[in-house]
Phi, psi and omega in degrees: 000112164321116164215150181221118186233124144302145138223173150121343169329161149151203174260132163205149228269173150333119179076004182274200198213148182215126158250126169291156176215163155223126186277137175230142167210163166116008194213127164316082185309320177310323178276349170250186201259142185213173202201132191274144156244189197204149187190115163259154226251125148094003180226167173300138138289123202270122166296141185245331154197167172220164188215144181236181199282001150256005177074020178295112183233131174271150189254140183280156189273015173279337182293315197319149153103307178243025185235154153225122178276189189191315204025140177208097185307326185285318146257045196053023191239136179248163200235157155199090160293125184243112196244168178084336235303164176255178139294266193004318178289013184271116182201179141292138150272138179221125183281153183212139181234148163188171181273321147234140162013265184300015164270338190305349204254339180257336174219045177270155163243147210247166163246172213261000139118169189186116196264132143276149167219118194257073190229181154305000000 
């Protein structure tokens, strides 16, 4: 059974740092692609960044610079450091897996979300 459990939400002020993990298990985690959204009620889920199983990564461009995505294969955990934060950035995070990319929407797997909140 496939499970991507998020942590690492939480409250932090304009311009601080939060680092997210997702633990993944039930799926050869070393071989896919995997990836943080973002999602605010009532907007599209936004991609934020992705990393693929050569570790190559993409950035959404609101992110470049202060975000890192990550992987650490030996423990099944994908990562998402985050600096600078904005309000805006207030959002559920959600970790995402699929074996590709383009696959993610019919047979990708999501995890139940980790909420930030970026306030004063």
């Amino acid at each position: 059974q496939v499970q991507l459990v998020e942590t690492g939400g939480g409250s932090v002020q304009p311009g601080g740092s939060l680092r997210l993990s997702c633990a993944a298990s039930g799926f050869n985690f070393r071989t896919y692609w995997m990836a943080w959204f973002r999602q605010v009620p009532g907007k599209e889920r936004e991609e934020v960044a992705s990393i693929e199983y050569d570790l190559s990564t993409v950035y959404s461009d609101s992110v470049k610079g202060r975000f890192a995505i990550s992987k650490d294969n030996t423990k099944s955990t994908l990562y998402l450091e985050m600096n600078s934060l904005k309000p805006a950035e207030t959002a559920m995070y959600y970790c995402a897996a699929s074996l590709r990319a383009d696959w993610l929407q019919d047979h990708g797997y999501w995890g139940q979300g980790t909420q930030v909140i970026v306030s004063a």
